[in-house]
C-alpha positions as CSV (number, residue, x, y, z in Angstrom):
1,X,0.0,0.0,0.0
2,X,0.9,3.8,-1.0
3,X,2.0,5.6,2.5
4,X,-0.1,8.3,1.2
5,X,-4.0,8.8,0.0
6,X,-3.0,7.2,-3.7
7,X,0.0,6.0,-5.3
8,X,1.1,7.8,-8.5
9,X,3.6,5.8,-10.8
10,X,5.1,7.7,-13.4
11,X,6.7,4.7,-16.1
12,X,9.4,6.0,-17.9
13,X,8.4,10.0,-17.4
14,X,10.6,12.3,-20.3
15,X,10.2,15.5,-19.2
16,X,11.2,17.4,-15.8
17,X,8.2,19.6,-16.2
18,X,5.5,17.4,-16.0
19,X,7.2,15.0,-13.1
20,X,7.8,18.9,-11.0
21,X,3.7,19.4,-11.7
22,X,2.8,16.2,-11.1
23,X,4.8,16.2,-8.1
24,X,3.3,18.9,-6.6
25,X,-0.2,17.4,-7.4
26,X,1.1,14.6,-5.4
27,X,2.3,16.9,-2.5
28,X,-1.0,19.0,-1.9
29,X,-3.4,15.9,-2.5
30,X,-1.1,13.1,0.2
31,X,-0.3,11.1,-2.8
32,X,2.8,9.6,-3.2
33,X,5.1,9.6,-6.5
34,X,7.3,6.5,-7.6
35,X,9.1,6.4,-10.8
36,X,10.1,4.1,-13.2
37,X,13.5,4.4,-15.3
38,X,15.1,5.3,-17.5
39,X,13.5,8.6,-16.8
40,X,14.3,11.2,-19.4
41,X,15.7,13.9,-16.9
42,X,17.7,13.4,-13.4
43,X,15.4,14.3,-10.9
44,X,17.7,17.0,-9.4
45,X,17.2,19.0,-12.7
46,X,16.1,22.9,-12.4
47,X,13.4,22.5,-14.2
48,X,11.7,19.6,-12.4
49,X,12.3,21.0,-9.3
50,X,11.2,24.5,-10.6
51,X,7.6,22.9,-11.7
52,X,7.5,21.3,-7.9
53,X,8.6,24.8,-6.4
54,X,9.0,24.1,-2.7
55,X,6.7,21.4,-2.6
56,X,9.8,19.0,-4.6
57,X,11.4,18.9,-1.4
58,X,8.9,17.4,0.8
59,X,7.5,14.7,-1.8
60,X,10.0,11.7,-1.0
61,X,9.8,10.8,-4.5
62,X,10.6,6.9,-4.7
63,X,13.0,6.0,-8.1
64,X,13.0,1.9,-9.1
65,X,15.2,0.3,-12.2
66,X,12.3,-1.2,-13.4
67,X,8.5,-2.3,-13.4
68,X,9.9,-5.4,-12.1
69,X,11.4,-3.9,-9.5
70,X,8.7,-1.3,-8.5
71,X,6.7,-4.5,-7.9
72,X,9.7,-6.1,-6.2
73,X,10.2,-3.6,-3.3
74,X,6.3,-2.6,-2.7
75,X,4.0,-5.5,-3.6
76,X,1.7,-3.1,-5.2
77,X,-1.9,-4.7,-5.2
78,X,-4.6,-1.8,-6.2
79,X,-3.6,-0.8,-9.5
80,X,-4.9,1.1,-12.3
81,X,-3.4,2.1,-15.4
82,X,-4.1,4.9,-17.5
83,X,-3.9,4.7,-21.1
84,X,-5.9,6.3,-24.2
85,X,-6.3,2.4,-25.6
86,X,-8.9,1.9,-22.2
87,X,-12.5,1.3,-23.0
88,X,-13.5,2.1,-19.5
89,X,-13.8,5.4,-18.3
90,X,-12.0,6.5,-14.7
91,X,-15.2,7.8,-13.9
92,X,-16.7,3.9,-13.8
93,X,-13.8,2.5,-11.8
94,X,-14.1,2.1,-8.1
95,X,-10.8,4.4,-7.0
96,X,-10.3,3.4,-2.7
97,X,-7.6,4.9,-0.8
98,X,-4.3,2.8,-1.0
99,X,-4.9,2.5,-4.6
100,X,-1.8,2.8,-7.1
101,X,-2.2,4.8,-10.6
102,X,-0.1,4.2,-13.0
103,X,0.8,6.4,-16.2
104,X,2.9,6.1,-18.9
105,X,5.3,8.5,-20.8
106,X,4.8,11.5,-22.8
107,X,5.0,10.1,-26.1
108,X,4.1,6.6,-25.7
109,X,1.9,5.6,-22.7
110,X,2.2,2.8,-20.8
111,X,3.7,-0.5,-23.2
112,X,1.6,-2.7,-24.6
113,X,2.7,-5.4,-22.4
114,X,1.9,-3.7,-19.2
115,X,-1.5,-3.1,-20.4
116,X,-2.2,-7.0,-21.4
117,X,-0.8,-8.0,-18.3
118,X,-2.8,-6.0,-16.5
119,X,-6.5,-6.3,-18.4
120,X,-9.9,-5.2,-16.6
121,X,-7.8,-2.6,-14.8
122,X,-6.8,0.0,-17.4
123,X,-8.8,3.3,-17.3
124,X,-8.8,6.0,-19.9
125,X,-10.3,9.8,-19.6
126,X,-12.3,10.7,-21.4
127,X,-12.3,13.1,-24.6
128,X,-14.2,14.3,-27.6
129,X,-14.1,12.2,-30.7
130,X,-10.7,12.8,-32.9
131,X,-8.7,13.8,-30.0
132,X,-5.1,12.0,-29.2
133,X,-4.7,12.6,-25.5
134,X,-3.9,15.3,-22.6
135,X,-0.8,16.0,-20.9
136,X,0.3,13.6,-18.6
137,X,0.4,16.0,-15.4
138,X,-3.1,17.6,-16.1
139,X,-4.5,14.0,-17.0
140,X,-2.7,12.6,-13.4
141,X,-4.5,15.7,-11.2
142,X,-7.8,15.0,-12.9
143,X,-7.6,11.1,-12.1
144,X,-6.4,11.9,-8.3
145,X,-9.2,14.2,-8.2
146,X,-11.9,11.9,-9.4
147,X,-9.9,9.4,-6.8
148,X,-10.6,12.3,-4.1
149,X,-14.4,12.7,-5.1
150,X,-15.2,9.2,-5.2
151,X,-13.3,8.9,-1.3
152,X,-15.3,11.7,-0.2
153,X,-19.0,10.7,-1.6
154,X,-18.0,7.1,0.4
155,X,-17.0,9.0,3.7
156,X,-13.7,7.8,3.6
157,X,-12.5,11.2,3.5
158,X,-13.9,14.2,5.2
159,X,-14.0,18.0,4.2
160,X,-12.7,20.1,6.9
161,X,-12.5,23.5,6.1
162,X,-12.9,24.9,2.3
163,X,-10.7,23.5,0.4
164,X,-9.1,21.1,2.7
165,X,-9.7,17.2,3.7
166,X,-8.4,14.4,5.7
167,X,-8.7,10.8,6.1
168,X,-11.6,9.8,8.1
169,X,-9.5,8.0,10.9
170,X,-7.5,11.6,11.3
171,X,-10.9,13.8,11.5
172,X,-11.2,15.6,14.8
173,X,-13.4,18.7,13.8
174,X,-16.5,20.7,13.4
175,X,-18.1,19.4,10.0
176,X,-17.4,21.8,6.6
177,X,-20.7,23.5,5.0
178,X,-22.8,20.8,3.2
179,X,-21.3,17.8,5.1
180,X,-23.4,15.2,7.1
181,X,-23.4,16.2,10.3
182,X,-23.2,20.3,10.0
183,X,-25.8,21.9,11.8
184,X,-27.1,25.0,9.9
């Protein structure tokens, strides 16, 4: 299991911008980031670390060799992968805390081999007809998101204060506006 809300796996990211944004994405919603090499930057680069701002510092990304490895050292067991070939929608899956998502570079997605290996838990997002794909940092915050709303319709997260949530087991407050439970 992720140590934080959702995993995020980045397989084989080529571009320091995107892993700083995604990064951050992954600092502000508790997710944690592990990725897979060869990456196509070093992770100390200015520009990933100038997408993450100050946030880089604090994320504790995770880098493994391989997908082989990934699975080695964390026995991953919830995982969805993200792909444009995906006849499901995210919006149909069941996304639960602990969960692992799993996206593939810029130019290629995820392999082929991954995906087949992996069948009845791939997940696309959906677009308008005739259009390739989005940009792998703004289609990882709109997947954690749905991931968020999905946690938070079930309970298992709870609004605290606009714009803020936590884990069910950590909430020790007055209820947020429109929650069960607020009076008024």
């Amino acid at each position: 299991m992720p140590r934080g809300l959702f995993g995020v796996v980045l397989h084989e990211p080529e571009i320091p911008n995107n892993a700083g944004n995604i990064g951050r994405t992954c600092v502000a919603t508790g997710c944690t980031l592990d990725l897979i090499r060869p990456l196509g930057f070093d992770t100390s680069e200015k520009a990933c670390r100038r997408a993450g701002l100050d946030y880089w510092p604090r994320l504790g990304v995770r880098e493994h060799d391989s997908w082989e490895d990934f699975e080695a050292a964390l026995a991953p067991q919830r995982l969805w992968f993200l792909s444009t070939k995906a006849t499901r929608s995210c919006f149909e899956a069941d996304i639960r805390t602990g969960d692992w998502l799993v996206f593939g570079k810029e130019t290629a997605g995820l392999p082929q081999s991954l995906l087949n290996r992996h069948e009845g838990r791939t997940l696309a997002l959906p677009m308008v007809p005739g259009e390739r794909s989005l940009n792998v940092a703004t289609a990882v915050c709109a997947v954690v998101y749905e991931g968020i709303r999905q946690c938070l319709s079930r309970g298992e997260l709870i609004l605290t204060a606009p714009g803020r949530f936590v884990p069910k087991s950590e909430a020790n407050h007055e209820p947020a506006r429109g929650e069960p439970g607020r009076q008024g």
